[in-house]
Structures are given as structure tokens and as C-alpha cells.
C-alpha positions as CSV (number, residue, x, y, z in Angstrom):
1,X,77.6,-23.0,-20.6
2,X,79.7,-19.8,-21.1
3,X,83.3,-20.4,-20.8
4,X,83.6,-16.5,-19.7
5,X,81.7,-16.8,-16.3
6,X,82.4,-20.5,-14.8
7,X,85.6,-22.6,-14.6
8,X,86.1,-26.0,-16.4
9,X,86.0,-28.8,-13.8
10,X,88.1,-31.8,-14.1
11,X,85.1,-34.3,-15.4
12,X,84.5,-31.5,-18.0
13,X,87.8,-33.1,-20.0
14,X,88.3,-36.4,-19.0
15,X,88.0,-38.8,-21.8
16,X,89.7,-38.8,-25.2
17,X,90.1,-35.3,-27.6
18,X,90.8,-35.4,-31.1
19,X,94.5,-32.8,-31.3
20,X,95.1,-31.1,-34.4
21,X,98.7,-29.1,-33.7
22,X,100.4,-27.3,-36.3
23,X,104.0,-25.5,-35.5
24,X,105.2,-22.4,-37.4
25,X,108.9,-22.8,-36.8
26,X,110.6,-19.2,-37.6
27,X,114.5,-20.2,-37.6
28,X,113.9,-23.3,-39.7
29,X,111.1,-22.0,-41.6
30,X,109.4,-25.4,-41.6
31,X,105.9,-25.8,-40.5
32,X,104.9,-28.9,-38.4
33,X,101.4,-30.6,-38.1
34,X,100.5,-33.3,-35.9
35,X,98.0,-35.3,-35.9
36,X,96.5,-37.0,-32.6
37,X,94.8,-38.5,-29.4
38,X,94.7,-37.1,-26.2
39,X,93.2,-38.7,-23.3
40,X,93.0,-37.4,-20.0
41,X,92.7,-40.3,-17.2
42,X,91.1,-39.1,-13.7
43,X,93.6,-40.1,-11.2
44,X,92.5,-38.6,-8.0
45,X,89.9,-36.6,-7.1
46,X,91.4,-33.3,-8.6
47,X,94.1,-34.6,-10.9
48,X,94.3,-35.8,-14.3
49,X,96.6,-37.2,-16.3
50,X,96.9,-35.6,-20.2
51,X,98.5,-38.6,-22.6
52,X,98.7,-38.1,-26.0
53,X,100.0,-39.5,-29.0
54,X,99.8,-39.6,-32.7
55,X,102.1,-38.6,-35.9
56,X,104.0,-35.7,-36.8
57,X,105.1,-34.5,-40.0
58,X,108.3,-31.6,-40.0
59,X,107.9,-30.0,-43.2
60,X,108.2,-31.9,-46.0
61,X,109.9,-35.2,-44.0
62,X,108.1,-38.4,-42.9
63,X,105.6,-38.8,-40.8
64,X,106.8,-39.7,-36.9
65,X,105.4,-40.9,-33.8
66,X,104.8,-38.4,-31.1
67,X,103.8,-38.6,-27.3
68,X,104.0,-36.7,-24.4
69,X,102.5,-36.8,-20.7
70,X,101.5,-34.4,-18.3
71,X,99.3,-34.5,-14.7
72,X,96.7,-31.6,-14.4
73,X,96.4,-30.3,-10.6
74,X,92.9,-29.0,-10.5
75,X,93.4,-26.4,-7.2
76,X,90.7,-23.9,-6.5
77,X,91.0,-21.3,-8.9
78,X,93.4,-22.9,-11.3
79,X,95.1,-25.8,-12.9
80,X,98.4,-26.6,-12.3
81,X,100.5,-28.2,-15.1
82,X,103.6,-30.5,-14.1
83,X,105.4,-32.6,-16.7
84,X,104.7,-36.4,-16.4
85,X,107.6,-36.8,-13.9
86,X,106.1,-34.5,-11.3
87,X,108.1,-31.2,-12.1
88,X,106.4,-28.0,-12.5
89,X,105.8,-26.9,-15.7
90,X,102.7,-24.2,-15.9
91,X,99.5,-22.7,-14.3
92,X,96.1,-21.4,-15.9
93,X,92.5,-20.8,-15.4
94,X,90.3,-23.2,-17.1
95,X,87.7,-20.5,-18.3
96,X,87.1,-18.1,-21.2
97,X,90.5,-16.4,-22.8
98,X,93.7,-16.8,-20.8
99,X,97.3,-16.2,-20.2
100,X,98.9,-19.4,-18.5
101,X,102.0,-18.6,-16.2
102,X,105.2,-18.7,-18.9
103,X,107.7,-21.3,-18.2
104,X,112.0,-20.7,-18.5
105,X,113.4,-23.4,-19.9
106,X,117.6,-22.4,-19.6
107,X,117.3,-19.7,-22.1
108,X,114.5,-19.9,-24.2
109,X,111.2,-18.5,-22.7
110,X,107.6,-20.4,-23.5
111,X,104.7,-18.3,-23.4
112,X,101.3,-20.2,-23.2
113,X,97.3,-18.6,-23.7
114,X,94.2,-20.9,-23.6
115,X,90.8,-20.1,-25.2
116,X,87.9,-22.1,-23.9
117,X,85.2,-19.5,-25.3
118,X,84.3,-22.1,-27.9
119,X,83.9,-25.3,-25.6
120,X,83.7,-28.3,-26.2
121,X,86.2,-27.1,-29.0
122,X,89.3,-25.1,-27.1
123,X,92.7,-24.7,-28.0
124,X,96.2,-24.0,-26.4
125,X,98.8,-21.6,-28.4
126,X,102.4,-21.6,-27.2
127,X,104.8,-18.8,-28.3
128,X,108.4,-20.1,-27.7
129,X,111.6,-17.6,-27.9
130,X,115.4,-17.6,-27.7
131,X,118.4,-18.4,-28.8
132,X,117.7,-22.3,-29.7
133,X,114.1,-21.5,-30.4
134,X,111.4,-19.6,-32.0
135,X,108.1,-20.9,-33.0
136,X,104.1,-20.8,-32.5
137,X,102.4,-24.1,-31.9
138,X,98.4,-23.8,-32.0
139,X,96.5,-27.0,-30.6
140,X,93.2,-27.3,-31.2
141,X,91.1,-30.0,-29.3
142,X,87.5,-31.4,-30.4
143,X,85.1,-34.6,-28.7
């Protein structure tokens, strides 16, 4: 299938995804990598829920658990992201090369793009700025 042309549908990711993330922190210098499982759960008919965990390692320290949560709105012509609680958090298309909706978080700014040109592999790369943050973090998901 080309990921260009036609939309990912919400069977197209449910199960479990190997996560390779690594974080290029620019005010501490440090680079991150975690190492993981994500598995998205079909809740309802157009939601998923996104739960991963695994290990992280910040620079040179030790090795630390690491989990987060999310629910995937699949709507028409788009996903919509909200944080595990409900909240909103971001929106994209699930097909080819994108730019998700950025998110404000007080002052800091988090900038998100998708590529899905590759699939089953795709990846997620957030760019995160201001004044208590600047970094890259590049996910890459496999089967």
C-alpha cells in the first residue's frame, strides 16, 4: 500500500510495536535512548488506546522504567491525540509525510511530524522549544 495516497485505519496499528526513541537534548547536551513496547488496544469502534513501556537510559546514568498512555480518536480525516486522562493533546493525518497540530505546554512549544512512507516501519519526531526545554526525540516503530 502507499502511505502517500490512503489513510492508516485504526486495525492497521492495533497490536504491539517494537519503539526505538532516542532524545538529543540541546541544554543538557545528553542524549537519551529508550528502549520499548507499545501496544495499541481497540477500545471502541474508532479509538485506540497507545500504552507503552520499557527502559530509558539519560546519557551516561542508569537504565529507568518508562511508560506513558494516550487514546487515539480516529475521526474522518484525522487522528486525534489526547493524553491518557482525556485532555487534548494533538491532531495528524495517518498517511505519507506529515505535520501534526503543535501543542503549548505553558511556555515551551512541541512541534510534532509523522512519516508513514515506509509502513509497517513509521516514525514520529518531536521538536520541543523554550525556556525549560529544547530537544529532538525521533521514535521509530517496527511489527
Amino acid at each position: 500500500m502507499n502511505m502517500t495516497q490512503a489513510n492508516l485505519r485504526p486495525t492497521d496499528f492495533v497490536g504491539q510495536w517494537q519503539v526505538h526513541r532516542q532524545i538529543a537534548d540541546r541544554i543538557s547536551g545528553q542524549d537519551s535512548v529508550f528502549q520499548g513496547i507499545c501496544t495499541f488496544y481497540a477500545m471502541e469502534r474508532d479509538r485506540l488506546d497507545y500504552v507503552e513501556a520499557g527502559k530509558i537510559r539519560i546519557g551516561g546514568g542508569p537504565q529507568m522504567t518508562a511508560n506513558r498512555r494516550y487514546q487515539w480518536h480516529f475521526e474522518a480525516d484525522r487522528v486525534d491525540v489526547r493524553f491518557g486522562g482525556g485532555a487534548a493533546f494533538h491532531q495528524f493525518v495517518p498517511a505519507g509525510r506529515v505535520q501534526g497540530s503543535d501543542h503549548p505546554c505553558g511556555d515551551d512549544h512541541y512541534r510534532v511530524h509523522y512519516d508513514f512512507v515506509g509502513w509497517p516501519v513509521w516514525q514520529a519526531v518531536w521538536t520541543v522549544t523554550g525556556p525549560r526545554k529544547d530537544y529532538t526525540s525521533t521514535s521509530i516503530f517496527t511489527r
